[in-house]
C-alpha positions in Angstrom: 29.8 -82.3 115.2 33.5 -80.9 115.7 32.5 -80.0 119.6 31.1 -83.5 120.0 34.5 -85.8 118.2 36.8 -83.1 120.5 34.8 -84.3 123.8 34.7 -87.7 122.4 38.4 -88.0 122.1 39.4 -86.1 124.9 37.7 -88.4 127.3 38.5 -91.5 125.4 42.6 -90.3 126.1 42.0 -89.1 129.3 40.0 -91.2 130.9 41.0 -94.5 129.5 44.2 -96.9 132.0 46.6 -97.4 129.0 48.8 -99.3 131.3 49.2 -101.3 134.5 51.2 -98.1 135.9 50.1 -96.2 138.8 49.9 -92.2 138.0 48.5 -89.4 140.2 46.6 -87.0 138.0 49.9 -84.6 138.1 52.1 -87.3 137.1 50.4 -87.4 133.5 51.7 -87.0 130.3 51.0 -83.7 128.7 50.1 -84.0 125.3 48.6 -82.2 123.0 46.6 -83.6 119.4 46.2 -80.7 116.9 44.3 -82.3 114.0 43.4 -80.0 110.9 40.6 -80.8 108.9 41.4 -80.2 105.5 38.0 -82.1 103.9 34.5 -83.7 105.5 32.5 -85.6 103.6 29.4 -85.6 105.4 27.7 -88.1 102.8 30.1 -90.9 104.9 31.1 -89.3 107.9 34.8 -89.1 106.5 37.4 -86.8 107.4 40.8 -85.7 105.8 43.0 -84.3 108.2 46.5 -83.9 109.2 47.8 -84.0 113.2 50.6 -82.3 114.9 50.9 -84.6 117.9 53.4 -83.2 120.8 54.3 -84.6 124.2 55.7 -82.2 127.0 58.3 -84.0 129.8 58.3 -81.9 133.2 62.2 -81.0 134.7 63.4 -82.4 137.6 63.1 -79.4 140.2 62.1 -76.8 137.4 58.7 -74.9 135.8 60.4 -76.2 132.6 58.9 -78.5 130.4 60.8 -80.0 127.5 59.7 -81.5 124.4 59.7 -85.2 124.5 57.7 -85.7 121.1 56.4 -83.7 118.2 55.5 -85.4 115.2 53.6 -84.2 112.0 50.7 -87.1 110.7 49.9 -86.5 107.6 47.7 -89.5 107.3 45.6 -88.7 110.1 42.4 -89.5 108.0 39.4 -91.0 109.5 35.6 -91.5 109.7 33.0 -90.2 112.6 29.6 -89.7 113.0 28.1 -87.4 115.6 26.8 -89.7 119.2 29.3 -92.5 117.8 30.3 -94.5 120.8 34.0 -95.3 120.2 35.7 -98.7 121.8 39.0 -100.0 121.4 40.3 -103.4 121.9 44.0 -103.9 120.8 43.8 -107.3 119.6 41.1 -106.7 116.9 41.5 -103.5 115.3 38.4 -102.1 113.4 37.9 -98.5 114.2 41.0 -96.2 112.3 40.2 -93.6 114.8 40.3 -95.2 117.8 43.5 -96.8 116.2 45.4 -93.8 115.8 45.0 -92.1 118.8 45.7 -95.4 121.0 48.6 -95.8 119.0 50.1 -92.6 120.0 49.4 -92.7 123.2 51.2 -96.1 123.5 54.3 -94.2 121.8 54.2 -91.3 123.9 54.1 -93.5 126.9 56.6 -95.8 125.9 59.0 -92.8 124.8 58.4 -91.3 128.3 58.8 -94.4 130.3 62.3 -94.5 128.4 63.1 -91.1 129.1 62.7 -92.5 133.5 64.4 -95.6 133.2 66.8 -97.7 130.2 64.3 -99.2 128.3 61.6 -98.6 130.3 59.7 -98.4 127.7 59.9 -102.1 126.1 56.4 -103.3 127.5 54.1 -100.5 126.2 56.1 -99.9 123.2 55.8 -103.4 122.0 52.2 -103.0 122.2 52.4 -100.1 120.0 54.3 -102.5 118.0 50.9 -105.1 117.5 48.3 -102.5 117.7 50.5 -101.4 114.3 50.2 -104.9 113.3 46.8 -105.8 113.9 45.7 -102.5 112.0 47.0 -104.2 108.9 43.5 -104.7 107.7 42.0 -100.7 107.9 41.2 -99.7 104.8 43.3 -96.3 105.5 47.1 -95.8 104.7 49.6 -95.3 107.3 49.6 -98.7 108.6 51.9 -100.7 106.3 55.1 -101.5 105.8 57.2 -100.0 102.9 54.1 -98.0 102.1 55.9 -94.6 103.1 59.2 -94.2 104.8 57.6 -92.1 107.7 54.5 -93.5 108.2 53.2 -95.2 111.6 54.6 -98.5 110.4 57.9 -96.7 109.8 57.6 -94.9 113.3 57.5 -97.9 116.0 59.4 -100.5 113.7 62.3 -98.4 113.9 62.2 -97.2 117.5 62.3 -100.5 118.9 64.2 -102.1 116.3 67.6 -102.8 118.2 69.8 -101.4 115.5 68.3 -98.1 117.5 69.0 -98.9 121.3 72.0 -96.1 121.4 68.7 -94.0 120.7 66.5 -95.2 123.1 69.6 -94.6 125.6 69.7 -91.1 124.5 66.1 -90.8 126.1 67.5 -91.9 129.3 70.9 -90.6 129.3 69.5 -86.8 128.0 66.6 -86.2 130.1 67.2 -87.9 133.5 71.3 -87.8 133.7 71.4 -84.7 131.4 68.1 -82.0 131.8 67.3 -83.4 135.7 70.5 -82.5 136.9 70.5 -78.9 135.5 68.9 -77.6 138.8 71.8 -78.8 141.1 74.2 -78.4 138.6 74.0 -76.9 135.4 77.7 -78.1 134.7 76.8 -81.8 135.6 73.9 -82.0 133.7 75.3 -80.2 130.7 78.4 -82.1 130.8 76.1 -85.0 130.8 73.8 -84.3 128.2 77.0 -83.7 125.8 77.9 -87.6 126.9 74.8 -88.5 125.7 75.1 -87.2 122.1 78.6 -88.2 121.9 77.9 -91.7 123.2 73.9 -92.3 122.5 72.8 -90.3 119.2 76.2 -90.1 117.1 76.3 -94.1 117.7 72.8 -94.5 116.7 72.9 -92.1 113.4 76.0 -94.0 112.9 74.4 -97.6 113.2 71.4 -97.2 111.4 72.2 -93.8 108.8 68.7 -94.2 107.3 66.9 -94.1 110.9 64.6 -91.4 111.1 64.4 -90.6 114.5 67.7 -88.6 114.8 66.5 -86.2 112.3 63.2 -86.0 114.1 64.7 -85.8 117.5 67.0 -83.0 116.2 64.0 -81.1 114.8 62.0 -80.5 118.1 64.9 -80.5 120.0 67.3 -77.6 118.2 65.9 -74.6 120.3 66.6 -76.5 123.4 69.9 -77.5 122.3 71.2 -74.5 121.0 69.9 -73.0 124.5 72.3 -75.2 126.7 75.2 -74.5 124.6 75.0 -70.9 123.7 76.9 -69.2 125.5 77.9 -72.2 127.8 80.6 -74.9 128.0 84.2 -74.9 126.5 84.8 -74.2 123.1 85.8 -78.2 122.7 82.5 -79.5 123.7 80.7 -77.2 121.7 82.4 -78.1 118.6 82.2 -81.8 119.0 78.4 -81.1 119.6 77.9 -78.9 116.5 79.4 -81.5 114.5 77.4 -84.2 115.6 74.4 -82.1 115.3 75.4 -80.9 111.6 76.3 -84.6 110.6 72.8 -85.7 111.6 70.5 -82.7 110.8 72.5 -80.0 108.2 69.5 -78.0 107.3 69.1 -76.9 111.0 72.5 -75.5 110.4 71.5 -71.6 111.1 70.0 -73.1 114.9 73.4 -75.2 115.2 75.8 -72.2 114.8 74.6 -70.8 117.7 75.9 -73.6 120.0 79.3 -72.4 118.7 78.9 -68.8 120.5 
């Protein structure tokens, strides 16, 4: 049963055109879905899980891969039997699994796309957007507004909502003035990348305080961060990062007071 969902899903990802883009087979997203089960009810096919879904960005002229997304699902509940043929249309949404994993793979795609170009992402992520809508009427929770401040809903309404477009700079201005540049010039690129939080995520946490994206970003990105800092860069742009970073994300503190060495 478990063998046959993982190669049902892996080829439903893989081999399915989630966009009108053109990508060579290196030029694809790595991501990764780690879904525990925590319950089956084999009477209805029904499975309670959680899902730690993480997307991996390659570095311009580098092995290194950074972390463009890693999320935590706690809703990632769904129903499967064995030999079940999945489909997927976006306009009428009727299978929860299906559902979840196309609308991830829309956000990941979006968030990338955003990460290549300003906005890049608008297209694919307002697809997101009505696949979120349209799943209104599953009879599983994750999909609705005000239902939990996290949830799915939560997610996509307040990437694109433009309250958060300093944010969705951030992608840009991080990764392909800030990370991409590190390999002809580490100064450049760092110099850049401390532009970007200055400019793009202060304004954003600023803008919208209740946006949940900083914290997130700041989460899976606080290894990395502490990493271009430590040791590095004047003791004036290290400050003005740590502060940002402690204003947005305190309980990452013990991470943060490494920048300042």
């Amino acid at each position: 049963m478990f063998e046959n969902l993982q190669q049902t899903l892996e080829q439903f990802v893989n081999e399915r055109q989630w966009t009108h883009l053109k990508f060579q087979k290196n030029e694809r997203i790595v991501c990764n879905f780690n879904i525990t089960v925590t319950k089956y009810d084999a009477s209805n096919n029904a499975f309670t899980c959680t899902a730690l879904i993480q997307a991996n960005r390659p570095v311009y002229n580098s092995a290194y891969t950074s972390t463009l997304f890693n999320f935590k699902d706690g809703d990632f509940n769904f129903e499967f039997a064995q030999f079940d043929q999945i489909e997927f249309n976006e306009e009428t949404i009727n299978n929860q699994l299906t559902a979840l994993f196309a609308y991830y793979a829309y956000l990941i795609i979006g968030i990338d796309l955003d990460s290549f170009s300003p906005m890049g992402g608008d297209d694919i992520l307002q697809r997101c957007m009505n696949l979120t809508n349209n799943a209104q009427n599953l009879s599983f929770t994750g999909w609705k507004a005000f239902e939990n401040s996290k949830n799915r809903f939560a997610i996509i309404n307040d990437y694109i909502d433009g309250g958060m477009k300093p944010f969705r700079q951030l992608q840009y201005d991080y990764y392909r003035t800030g990370l991409d540049e590190m390999a002809n010039s580490p100064e450049r690129g760092r110099t850049n990348i401390t532009t970007a939080l200055q400019n793009d995520l202060k304004k954003a946490h600023e803008d919208k305080p209740m946006s949940m994206w900083p914290q997130i970003w700041t989460d899976y990105k606080k290894d990395e961060l502490a990493n271009i800092y430590n040791k590095k860069g004047t003791q004036k742009e290290k400050e003005s990062v740590y502060d940002i970073l402690f204003s947005i994300n305190a309980s990452q503190n013990a991470t943060w007071d490494k920048i300042k060495q």
